[in-house]
C-alpha positions, 0 to 999 in steps of 0.5 A, a space after each residue: 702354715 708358714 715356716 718361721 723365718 729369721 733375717 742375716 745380713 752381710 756385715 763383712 765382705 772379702 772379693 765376694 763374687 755375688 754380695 756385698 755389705 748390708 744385703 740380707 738373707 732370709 732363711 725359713 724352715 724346720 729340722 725334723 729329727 729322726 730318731 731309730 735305734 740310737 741314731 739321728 737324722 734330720 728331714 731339712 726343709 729349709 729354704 734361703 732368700 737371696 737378694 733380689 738379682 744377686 744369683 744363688 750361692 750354694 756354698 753359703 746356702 748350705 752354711 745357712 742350712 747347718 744352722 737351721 739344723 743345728 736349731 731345728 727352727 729357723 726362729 730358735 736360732 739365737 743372736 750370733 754372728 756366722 762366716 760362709 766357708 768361702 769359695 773365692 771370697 767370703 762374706 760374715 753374716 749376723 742375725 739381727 731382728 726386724 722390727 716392722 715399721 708398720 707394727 700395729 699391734 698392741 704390746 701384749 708382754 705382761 713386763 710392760 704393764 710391771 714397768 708403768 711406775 718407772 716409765 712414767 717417771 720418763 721425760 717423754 711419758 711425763 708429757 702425757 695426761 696421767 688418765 691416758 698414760 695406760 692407753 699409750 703405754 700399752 702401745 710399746 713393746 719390749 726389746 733386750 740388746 746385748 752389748 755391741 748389737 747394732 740397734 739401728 743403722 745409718 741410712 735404714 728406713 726409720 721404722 721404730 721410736 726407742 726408749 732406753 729403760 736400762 743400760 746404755 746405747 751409743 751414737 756414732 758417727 760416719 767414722 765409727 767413733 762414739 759422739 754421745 751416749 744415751 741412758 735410762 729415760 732417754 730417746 732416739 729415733 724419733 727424727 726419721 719418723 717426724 721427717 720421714 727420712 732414714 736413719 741419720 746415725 748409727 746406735 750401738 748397744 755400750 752394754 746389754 740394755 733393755 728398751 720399749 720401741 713404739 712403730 710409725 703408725 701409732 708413733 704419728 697418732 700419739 703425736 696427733 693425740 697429745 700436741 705437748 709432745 711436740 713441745 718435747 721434741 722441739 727442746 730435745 733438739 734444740 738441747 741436741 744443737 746445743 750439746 753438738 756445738 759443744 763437742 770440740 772437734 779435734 776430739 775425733 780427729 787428732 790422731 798419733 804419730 810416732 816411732 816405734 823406738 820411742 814407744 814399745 809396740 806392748 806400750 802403743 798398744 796399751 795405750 790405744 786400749 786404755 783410752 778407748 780409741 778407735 781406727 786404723 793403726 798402721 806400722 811401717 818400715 818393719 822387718 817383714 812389711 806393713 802391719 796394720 791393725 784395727 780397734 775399736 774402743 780399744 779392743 783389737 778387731 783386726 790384724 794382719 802382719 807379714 802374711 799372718 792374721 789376728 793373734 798371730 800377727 798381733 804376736 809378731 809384731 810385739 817382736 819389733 823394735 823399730 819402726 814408724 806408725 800412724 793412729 788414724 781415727 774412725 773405721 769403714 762401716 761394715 767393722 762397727 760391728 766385728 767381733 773383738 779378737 779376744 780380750 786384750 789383756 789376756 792377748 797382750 800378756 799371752 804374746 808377751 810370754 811368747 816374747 820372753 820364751 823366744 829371747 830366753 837362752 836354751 
């Protein structure tokens, strides 16, 4: 019998000597635990798939191997993101799910049969014959999201056909930013399957969401079976054409400039969040340096500030009162996905206390 095996990817890298952004890593195994007297000790077998002619890291093995014993089973480790403990760089990892291109089975989840009222009420479903409805639901599976998971990726092979059932799922673009948003009913991933081309944008969980997913194979023999469909898509994307002329632009890439004089650093900041921004914001001409910060609708990711990271920097540069910044729009696609530093509130109104303590007479 096989060891159950889960995928890593790299979505992160700093001077790594050996990988770099989007290879994968497949660990397999299991943690036997071993109990005698009260104490524990593990029998590990685990074994770490690199990336073809990438060489071996031990250092990121063995980081991979602790979550397997943490786990005991490489497919009881849940969704979450890792960093290697780094030698002379480091790489930060997350856990995604593979969905096969070529899953031919038939969805076997009892949930699916209890959605067939609301799934048939779907544009995509409606499109079908009522007396074969069944016979093409019971082709699509379950997949649940939470918020910021990336579902798919720019420049992957397309492998699946996704309807939203619950919540909602952004479209970015090359830089990072939001273009339009997709609810209940809604569907992606049908383009790279019709072309046989991959993935042409990035889709981002906006919140925790619930979606039914269909493979290539029997994508194509629905296509084949029910010739409305291609109606369907046809209007879809020349609706999608159309929303597209609309988007004006200067939306995505105006960005701000400024004086820190003019407007706070606690107030430039507040604004970046209230409005949802996301890209670079670089402040120049400072005490100590070039500060330089990294948001993502709004929420602070990055920061780094006279030799100081995340809060830390984030703090000391609330100290400043003078100086010049600049808002650039978009981010490189390996921070799509970074983890926010914190909630933002509850950063800006620690580092303001900090503030208050420092400026307050002994």
């Amino acid at each position: 019998m096989g060891f159950p095996k889960i995928s890593f990817r790299i979505c992160e890298t700093r001077h790594c000597p050996l990988f770099r952004y989007g290879d994968v890593f497949q660990i397999s195994g299991i943690a036997i635990n071993m109990e005698s007297k009260g104490e524990h000790s593990f029998i590990n077998t685990t074994m770490v798939h690199s990336p073809a002619d990438r060489g071996s890291c031990k250092i990121l093995n063995g980081d991979l191997t602790k979550i397997i014993i943490e786990y005991e089973r490489a497919d009881q480790i849940p969704d979450c993101m890792i960093t290697c403990s780094g030698c002379t760089g480091s790489v930060r990892l997350e856990h995604f799910r593979v969905v096969h291109q070529e899953d031919n089975t038939d969805s076997n989840d009892p949930r699916i049969g209890s959605m067939l009222h609301l799934l048939s009420n779907f544009s995509f479903f409606r499109h079908i014959d009522k007396n074969n409805l069944n016979s093409v639901i019971k082709h699509f599976k379950l997949r649940d999201c939470k918020k910021n998971e990336i579902i798919l990726r720019k420049g992957d092979p397309g492998g699946s056909f996704y309807i939203v059932v619950s919540g909602q799922v952004d479209i970015l673009n090359d830089a990072g930013i939001p273009i339009t948003s997709l609810k209940q009913g809604e569907v992606f991933g049908e383009m790279s399957l019709i072309c046989e081309e991959n993935v042409g944008a990035t889709v981002q969980a906006n919140s925790d969401c619930r979606l039914v997913y269909i493979g290539h194979t029997h994508f194509k023999t629905i296509l084949q079976k029910h010739p409305s469909l291609h109606t369907y898509f046809t209007r879809l994307l020349a609706k999608r054409l159309a929303d597209s002329n609309r988007v004006r632009s200067d939306d995505y890439t105006s960005g701000m400039i400024g004086k820190l004089e003019e407007i706070p650093p606690e107030a430039l900041f507040q604004t970046l969040n209230v409005n949802h921004k996301t890209g670079i914001l670089t402040i120049t001409q400072l005490q100590k340096g070039t500060a330089r910060f990294s948001l993502r609708q709004g929420a602070l990711i990055k920061a780094s500030y006279a030799g100081n990271k995340s809060e830390t920097a984030f703090y000391e540069v609330l100290r400043e009162k003078s100086g010049r910044f600049k808002f650039t729009p978009g981010l490189p696609p390996e921070d799509f996905d970074v983890p926010a530093i914190g909630y933002f509130m509850k950063l800006l109104m620690e580092g303001l206390q900090r503030l208050d303590e420092r400026s307050s007479p002994l």
